[in-house]
N, CA and C atoms as a LAMMPS dump frame, in Angstrom:
ITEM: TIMESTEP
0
ITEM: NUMBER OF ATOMS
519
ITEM: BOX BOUNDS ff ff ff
-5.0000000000000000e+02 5.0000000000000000e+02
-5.0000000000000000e+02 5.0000000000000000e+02
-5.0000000000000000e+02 5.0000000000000000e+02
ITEM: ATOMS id mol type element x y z
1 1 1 N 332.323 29.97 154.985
2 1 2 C 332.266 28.836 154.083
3 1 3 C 330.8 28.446 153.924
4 2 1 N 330.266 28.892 152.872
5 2 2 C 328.79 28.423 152.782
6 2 3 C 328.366 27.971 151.29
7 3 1 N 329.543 27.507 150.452
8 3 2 C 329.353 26.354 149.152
9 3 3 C 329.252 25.033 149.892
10 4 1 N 327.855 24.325 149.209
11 4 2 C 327.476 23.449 150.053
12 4 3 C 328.192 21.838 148.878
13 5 1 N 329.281 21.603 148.594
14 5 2 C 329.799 20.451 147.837
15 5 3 C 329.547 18.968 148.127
16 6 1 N 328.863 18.73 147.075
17 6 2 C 328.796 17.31 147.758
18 6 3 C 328.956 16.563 146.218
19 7 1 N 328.882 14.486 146.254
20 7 2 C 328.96 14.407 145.297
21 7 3 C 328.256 12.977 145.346
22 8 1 N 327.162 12.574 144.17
23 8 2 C 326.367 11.635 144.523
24 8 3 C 327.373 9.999 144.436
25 9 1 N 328.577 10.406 144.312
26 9 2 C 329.371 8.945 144.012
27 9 3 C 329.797 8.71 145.694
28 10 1 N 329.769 9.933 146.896
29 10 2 C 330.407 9.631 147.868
30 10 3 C 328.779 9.17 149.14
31 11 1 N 328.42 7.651 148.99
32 11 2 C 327.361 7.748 149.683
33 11 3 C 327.712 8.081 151.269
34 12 1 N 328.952 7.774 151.404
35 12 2 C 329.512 7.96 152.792
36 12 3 C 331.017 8.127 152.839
37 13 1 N 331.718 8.526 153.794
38 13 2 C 332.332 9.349 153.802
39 13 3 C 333.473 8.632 153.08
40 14 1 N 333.737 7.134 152.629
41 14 2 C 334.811 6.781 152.013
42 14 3 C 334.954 7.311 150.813
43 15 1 N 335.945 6.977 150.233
44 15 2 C 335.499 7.477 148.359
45 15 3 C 335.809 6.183 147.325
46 16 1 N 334.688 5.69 146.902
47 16 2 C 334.63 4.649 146.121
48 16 3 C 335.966 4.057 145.401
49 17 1 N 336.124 3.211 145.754
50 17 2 C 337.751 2.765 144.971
51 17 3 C 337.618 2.846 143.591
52 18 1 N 336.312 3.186 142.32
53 18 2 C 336.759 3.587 140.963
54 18 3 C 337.516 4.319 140.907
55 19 1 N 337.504 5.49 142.292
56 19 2 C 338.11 6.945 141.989
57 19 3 C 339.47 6.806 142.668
58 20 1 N 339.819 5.966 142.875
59 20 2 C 341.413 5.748 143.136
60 20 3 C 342.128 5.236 142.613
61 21 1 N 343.799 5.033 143.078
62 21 2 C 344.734 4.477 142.078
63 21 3 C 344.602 2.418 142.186
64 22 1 N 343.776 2.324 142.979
65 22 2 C 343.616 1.168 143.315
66 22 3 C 342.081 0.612 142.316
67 23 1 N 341.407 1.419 141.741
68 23 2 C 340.221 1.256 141.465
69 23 3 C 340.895 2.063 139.367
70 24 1 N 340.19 2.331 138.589
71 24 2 C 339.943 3.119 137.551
72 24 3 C 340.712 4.628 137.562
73 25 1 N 340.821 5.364 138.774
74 25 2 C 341.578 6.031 138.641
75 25 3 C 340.778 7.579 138.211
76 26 1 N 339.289 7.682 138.07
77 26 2 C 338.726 8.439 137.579
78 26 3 C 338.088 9.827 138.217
79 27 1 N 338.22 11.038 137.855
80 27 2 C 337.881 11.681 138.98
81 27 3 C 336.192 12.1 138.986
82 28 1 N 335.858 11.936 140.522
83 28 2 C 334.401 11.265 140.519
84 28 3 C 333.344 12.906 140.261
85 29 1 N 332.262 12.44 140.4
86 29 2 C 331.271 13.797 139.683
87 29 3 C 330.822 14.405 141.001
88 30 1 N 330.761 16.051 140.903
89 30 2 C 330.629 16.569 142.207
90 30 3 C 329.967 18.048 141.709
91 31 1 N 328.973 18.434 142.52
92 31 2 C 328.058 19.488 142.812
93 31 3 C 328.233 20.288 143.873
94 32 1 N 327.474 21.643 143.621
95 32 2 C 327.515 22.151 144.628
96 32 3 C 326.617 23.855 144.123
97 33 1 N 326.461 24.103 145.524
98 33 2 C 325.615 25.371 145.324
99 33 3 C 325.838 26.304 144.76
100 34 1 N 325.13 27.165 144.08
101 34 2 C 325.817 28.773 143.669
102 34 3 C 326.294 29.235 144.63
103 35 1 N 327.413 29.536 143.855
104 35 2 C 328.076 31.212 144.318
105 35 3 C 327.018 32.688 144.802
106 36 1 N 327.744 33.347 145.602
107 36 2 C 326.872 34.671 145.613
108 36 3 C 327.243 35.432 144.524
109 37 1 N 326.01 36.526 144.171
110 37 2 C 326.029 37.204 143.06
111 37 3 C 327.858 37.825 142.634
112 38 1 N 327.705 38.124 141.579
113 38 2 C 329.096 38.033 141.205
114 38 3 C 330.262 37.178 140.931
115 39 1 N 329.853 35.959 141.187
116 39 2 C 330.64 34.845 140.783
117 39 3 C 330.423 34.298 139.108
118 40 1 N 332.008 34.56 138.667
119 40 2 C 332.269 34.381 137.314
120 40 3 C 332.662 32.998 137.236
121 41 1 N 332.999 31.977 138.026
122 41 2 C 333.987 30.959 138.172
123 41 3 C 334.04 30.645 139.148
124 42 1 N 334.634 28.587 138.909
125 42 2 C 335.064 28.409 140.428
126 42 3 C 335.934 27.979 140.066
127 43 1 N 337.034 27.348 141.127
128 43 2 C 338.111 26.718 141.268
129 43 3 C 338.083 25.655 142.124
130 44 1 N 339.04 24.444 142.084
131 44 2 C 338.997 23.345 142.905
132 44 3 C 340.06 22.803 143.205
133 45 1 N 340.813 22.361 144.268
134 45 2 C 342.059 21.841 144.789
135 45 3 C 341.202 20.615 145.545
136 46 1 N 341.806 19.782 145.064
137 46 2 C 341.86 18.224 145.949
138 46 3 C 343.282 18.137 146.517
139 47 1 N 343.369 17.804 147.801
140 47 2 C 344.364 17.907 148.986
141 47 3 C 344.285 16.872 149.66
142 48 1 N 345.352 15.934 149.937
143 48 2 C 345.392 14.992 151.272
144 48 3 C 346.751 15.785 152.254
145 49 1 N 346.005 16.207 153.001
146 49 2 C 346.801 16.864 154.156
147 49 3 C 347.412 15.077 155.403
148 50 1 N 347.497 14.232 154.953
149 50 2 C 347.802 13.349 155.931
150 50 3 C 348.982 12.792 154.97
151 51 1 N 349.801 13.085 154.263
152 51 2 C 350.772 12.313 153.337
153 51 3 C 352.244 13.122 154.547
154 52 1 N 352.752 12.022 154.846
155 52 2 C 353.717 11.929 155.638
156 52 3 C 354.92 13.128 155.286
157 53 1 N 354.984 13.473 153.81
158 53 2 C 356.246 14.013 152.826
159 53 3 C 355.47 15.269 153.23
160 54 1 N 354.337 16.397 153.946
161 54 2 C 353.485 16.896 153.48
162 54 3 C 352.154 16.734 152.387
163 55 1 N 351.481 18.33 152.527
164 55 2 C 350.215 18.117 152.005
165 55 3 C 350.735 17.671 149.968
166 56 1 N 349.611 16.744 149.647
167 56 2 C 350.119 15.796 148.592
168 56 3 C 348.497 16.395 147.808
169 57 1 N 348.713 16.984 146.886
170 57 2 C 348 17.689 145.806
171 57 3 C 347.581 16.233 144.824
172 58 1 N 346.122 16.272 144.138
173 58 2 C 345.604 15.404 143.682
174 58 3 C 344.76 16.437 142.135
175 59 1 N 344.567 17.326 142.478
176 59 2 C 343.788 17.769 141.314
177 59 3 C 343.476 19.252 141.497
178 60 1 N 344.042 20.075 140.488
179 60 2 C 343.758 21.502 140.341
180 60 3 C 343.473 21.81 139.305
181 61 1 N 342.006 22.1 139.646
182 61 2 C 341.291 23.095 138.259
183 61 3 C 340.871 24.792 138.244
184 62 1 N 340.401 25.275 137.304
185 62 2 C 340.219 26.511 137.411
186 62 3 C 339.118 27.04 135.877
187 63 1 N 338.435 28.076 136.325
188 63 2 C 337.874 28.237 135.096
189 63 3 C 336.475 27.576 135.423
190 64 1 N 335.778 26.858 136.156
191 64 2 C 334.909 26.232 135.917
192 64 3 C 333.697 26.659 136.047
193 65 1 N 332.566 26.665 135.35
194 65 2 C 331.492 27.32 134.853
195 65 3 C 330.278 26.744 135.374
196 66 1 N 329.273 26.89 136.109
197 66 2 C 327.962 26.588 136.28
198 66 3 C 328.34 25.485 137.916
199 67 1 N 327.668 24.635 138.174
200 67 2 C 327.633 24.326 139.665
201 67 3 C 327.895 22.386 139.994
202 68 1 N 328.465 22.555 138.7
203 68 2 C 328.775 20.82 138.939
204 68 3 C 330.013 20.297 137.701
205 69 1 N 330.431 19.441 138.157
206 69 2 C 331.531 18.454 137.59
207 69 3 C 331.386 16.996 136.961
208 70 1 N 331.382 16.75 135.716
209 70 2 C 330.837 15.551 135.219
210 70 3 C 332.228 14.229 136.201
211 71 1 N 331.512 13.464 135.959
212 71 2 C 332.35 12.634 136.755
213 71 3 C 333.948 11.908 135.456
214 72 1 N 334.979 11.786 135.548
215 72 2 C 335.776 11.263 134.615
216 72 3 C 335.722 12.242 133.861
217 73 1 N 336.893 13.543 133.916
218 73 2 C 337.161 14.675 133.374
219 73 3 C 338.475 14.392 132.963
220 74 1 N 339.166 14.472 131.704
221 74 2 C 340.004 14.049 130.843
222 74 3 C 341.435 14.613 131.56
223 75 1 N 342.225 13.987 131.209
224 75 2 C 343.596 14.43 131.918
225 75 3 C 344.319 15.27 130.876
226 76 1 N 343.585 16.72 130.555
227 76 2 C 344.268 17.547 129.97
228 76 3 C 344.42 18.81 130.293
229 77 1 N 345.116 19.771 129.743
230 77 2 C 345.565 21.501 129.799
231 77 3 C 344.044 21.97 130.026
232 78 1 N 342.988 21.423 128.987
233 78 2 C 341.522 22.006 128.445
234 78 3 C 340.934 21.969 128.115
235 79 1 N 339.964 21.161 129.093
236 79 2 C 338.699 20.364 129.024
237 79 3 C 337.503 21.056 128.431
238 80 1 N 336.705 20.833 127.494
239 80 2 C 335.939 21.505 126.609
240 80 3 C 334.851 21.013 127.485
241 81 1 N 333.547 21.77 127.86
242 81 2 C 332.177 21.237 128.515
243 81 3 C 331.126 21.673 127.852
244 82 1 N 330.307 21.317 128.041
245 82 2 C 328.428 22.383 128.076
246 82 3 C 328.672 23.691 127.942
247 83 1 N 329.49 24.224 129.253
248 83 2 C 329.231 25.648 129.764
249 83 3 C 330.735 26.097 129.151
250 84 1 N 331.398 25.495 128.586
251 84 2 C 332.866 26.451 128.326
252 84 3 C 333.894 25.409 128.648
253 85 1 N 335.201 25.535 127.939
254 85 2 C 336.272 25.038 128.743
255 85 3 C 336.784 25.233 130.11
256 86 1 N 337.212 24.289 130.622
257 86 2 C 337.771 24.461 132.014
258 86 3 C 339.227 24.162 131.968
259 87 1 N 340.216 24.264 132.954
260 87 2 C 341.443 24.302 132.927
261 87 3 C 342.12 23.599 134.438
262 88 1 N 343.139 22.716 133.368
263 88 2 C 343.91 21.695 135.043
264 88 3 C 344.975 22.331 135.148
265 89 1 N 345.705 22.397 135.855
266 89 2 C 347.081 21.815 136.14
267 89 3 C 347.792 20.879 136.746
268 90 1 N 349.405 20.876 137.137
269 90 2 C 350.046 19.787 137.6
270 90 3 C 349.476 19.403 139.078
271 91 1 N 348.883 18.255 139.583
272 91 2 C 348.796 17.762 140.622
273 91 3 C 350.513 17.225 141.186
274 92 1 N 350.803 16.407 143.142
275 92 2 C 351.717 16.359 142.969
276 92 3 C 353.027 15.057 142.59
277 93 1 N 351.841 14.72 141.12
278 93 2 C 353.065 13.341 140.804
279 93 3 C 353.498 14.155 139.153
280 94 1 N 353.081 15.458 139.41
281 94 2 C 353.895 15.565 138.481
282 94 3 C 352.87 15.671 136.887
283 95 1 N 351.561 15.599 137.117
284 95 2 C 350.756 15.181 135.836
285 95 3 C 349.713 16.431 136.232
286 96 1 N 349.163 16.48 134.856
287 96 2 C 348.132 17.431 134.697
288 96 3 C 346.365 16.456 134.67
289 97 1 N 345.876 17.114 135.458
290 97 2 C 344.521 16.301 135.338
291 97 3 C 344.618 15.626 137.062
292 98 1 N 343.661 14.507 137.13
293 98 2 C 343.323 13.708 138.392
294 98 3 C 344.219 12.745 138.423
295 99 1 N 344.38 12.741 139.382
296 99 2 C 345.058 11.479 139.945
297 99 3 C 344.822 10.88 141.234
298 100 1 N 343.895 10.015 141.434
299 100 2 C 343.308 9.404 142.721
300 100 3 C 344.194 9.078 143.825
301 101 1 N 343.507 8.927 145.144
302 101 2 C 344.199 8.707 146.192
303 101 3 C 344.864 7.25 146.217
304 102 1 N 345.844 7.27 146.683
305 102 2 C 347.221 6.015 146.791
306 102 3 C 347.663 5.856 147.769
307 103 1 N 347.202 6.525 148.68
308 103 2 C 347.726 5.985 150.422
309 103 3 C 349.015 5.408 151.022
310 104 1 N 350.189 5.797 151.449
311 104 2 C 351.316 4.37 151.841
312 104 3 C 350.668 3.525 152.433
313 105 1 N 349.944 4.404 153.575
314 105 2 C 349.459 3.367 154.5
315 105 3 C 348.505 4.323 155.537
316 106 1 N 347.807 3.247 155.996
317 106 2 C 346.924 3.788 156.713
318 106 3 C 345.495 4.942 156.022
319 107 1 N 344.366 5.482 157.292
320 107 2 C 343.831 6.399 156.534
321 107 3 C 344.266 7.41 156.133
322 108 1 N 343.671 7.998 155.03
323 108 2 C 344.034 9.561 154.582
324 108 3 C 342.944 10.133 154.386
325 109 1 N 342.497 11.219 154.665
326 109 2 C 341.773 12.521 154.257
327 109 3 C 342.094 12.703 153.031
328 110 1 N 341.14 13.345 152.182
329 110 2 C 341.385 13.799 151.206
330 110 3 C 340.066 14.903 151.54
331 111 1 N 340.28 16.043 150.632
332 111 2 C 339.574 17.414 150.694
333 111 3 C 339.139 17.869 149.167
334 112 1 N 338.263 17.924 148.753
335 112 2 C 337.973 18.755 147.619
336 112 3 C 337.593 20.427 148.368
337 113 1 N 337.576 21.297 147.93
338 113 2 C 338.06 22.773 147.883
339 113 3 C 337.357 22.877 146.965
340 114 1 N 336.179 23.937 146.931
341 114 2 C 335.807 24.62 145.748
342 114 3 C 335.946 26.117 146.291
343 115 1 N 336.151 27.192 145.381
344 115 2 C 336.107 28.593 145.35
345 115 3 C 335.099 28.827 144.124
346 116 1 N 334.552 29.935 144.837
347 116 2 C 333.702 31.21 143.897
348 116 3 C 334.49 32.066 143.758
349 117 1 N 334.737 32.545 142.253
350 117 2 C 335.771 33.67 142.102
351 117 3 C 335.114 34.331 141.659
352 118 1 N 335.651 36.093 141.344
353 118 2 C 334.769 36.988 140.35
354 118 3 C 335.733 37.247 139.307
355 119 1 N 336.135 36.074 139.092
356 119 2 C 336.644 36.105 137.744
357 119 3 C 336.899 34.842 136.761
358 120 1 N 337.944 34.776 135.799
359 120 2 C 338.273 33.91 135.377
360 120 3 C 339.514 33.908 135.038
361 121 1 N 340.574 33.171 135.573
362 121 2 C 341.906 33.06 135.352
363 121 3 C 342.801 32.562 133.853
364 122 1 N 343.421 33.468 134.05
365 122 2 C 344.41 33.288 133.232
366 122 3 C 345.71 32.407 133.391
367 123 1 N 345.796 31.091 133.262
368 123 2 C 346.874 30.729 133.76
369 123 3 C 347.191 29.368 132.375
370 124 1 N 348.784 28.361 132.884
371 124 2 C 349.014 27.97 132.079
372 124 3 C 349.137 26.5 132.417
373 125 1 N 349.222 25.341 131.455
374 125 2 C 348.774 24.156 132.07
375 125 3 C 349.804 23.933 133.182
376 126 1 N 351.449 24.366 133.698
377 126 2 C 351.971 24.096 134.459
378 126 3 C 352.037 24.752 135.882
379 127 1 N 350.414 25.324 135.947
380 127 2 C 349.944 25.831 137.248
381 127 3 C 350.03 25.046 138.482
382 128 1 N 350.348 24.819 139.703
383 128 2 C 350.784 24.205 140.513
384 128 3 C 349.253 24.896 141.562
385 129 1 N 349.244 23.98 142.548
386 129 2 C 348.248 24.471 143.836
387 129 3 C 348.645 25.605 144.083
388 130 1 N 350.295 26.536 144.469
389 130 2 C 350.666 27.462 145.18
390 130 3 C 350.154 28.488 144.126
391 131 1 N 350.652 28.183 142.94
392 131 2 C 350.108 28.891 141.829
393 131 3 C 348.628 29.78 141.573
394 132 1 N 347.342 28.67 141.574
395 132 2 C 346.201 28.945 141.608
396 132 3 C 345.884 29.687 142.852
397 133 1 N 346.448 29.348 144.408
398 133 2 C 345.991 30.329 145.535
399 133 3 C 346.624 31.393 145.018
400 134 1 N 347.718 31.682 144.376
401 134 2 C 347.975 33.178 144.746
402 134 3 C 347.418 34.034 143.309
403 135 1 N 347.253 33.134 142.504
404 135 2 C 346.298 33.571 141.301
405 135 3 C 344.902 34.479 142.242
406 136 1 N 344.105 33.112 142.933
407 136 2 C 343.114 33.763 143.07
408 136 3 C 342.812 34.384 144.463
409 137 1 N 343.729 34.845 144.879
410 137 2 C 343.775 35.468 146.724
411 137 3 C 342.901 36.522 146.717
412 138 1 N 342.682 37.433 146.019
413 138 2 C 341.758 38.304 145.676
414 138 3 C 340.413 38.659 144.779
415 139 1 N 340.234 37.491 144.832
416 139 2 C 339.375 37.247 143.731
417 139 3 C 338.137 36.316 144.266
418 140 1 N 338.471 35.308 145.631
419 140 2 C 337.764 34.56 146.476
420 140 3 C 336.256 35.094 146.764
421 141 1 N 335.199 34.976 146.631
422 141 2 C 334.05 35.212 146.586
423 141 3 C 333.27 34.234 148.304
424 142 1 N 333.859 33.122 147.99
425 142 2 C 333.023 32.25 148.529
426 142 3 C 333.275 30.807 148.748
427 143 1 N 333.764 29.73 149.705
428 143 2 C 334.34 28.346 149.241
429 143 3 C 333.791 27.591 150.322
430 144 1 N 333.665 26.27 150.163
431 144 2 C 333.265 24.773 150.502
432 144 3 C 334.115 23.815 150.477
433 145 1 N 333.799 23.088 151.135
434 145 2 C 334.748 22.033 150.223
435 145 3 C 333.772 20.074 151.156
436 146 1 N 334.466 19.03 150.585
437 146 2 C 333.764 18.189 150.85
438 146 3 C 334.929 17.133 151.615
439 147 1 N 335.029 16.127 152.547
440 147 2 C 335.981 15.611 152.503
441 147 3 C 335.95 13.93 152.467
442 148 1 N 336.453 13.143 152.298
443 148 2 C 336.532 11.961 152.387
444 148 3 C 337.922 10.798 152.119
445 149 1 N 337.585 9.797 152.805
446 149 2 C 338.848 9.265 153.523
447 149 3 C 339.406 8.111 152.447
448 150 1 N 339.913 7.297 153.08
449 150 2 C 340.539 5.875 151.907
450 150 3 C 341.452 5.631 152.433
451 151 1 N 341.915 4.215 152.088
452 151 2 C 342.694 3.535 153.128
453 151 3 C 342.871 2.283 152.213
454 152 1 N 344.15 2.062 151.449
455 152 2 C 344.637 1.061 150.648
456 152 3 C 344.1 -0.511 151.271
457 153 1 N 344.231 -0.433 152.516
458 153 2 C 343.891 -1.824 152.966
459 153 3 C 342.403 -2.094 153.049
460 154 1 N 341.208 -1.323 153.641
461 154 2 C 340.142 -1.273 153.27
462 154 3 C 339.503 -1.079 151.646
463 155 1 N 340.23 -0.647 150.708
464 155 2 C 339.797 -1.043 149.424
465 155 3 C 340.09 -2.759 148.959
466 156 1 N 341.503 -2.994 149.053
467 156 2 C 342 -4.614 149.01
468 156 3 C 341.03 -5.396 149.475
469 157 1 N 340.669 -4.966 151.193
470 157 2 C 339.179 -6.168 151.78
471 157 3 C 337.929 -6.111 150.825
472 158 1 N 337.789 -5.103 150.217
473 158 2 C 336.576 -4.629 149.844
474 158 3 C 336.462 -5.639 148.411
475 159 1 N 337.303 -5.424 147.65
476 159 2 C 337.68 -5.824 146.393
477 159 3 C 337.74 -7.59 146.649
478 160 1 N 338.46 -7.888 147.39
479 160 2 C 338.11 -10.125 147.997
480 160 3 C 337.035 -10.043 148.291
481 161 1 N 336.335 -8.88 148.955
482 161 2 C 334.718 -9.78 149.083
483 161 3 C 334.151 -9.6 148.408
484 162 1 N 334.509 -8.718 147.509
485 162 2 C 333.439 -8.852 145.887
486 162 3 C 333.6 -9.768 145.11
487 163 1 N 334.491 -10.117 145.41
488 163 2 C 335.157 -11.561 144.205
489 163 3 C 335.39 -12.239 144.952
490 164 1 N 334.922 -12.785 146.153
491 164 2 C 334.901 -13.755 146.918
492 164 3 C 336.187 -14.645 146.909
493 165 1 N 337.186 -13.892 147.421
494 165 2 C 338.994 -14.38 147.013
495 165 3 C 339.069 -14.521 148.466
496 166 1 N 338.368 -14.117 149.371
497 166 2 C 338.906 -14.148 150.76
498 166 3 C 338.349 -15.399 151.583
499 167 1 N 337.043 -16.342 150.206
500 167 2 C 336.982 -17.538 151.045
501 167 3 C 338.255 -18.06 151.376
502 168 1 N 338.173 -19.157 152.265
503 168 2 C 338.949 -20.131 152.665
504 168 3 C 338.545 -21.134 151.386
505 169 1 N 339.888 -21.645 150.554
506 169 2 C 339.423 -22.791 149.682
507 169 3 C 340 -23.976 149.937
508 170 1 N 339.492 -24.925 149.823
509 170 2 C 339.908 -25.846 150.656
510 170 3 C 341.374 -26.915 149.971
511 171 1 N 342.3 -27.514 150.579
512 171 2 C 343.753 -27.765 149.845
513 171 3 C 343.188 -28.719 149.091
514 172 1 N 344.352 -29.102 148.083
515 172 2 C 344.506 -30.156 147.474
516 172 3 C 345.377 -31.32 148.026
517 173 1 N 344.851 -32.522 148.017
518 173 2 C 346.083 -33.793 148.605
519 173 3 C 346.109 -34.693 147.36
């Protein structure tokens, strides 16, 4: 594993509540190193391996061209860029595109996954995570990935002390 992913929205290891279902909902902007020679493409799975039901899929792309991700990438089949279209599929509520972390409770991990492929896939917008690994099992060049946490109740605190809702105000008689 030597794709080095990182992303200037995560100053630390939480992930900003814009990019959750508690916040805007947007999926945040993320970089990362070249591939070794021969890399046509990457691919990306966002994963929270801590969802009680099992691992709970957040965002699968494929197709993606050059070494970074604009931040707030449209919730469609085929995202047009700079470098070429890129391609989503179904995350696991069922939707194509991002869908931020939602926590029941407690912390969760979440994982972005990037792959270097030597290719470029062929697939269709109702590609699933199991889908894209076995798309690209042979095709893997090279992968990274980045991780960061969130926690419904630490966004809520976060959000009263910005709006100062968590003073004490004093009653009415």
């Amino acid at each position: 594993m030597s794709l080095d992913v990182r992303s200037r929205a995560f100053a630390l290891e939480d992930i900003p509540v814009e990019y959750t279902s508690d916040g805007r909902n947007i999926s945040p902007p993320l970089e990362w190193t070249p591939g070794p020679d021969g890399t046509r493409s990457y691919a990306l799975i966002m994963d929270d391996p801590d969802n009680p039901g099992g691992t709970w899929v957040h965002w699968v792309l494929w197709n993606i061209r050059g070494t970074h991700l604009p931040g707030y990438v449209a919730c469609q089949p085929q995202v047009d860029t700079a470098l070429g279209p890129i391609n989503q599929g179904r995350n696991s509520f069922g939707r194509i595109g991002y869908s931020g972390p939602c926590p029941p409770a407690g912390i969760h991990r979440y994982f972005f996954k990037l792959y270097a492929l030597d290719t470029e896939l062929e697939l269709g917008p109702d590609t699933t995570k199991r889908d894209l690994l076995a798309a690209m099992e042979k095709h893997i060049l090279d992968h990274g990935e980045i991780m960061v946490t969130h926690s419904r109740a630490r966004a809520i605190a976060a959000r009263l002390v910005q709006t100062n809702e968590w003073v004490a105000r004093p009653s009415k008689r």
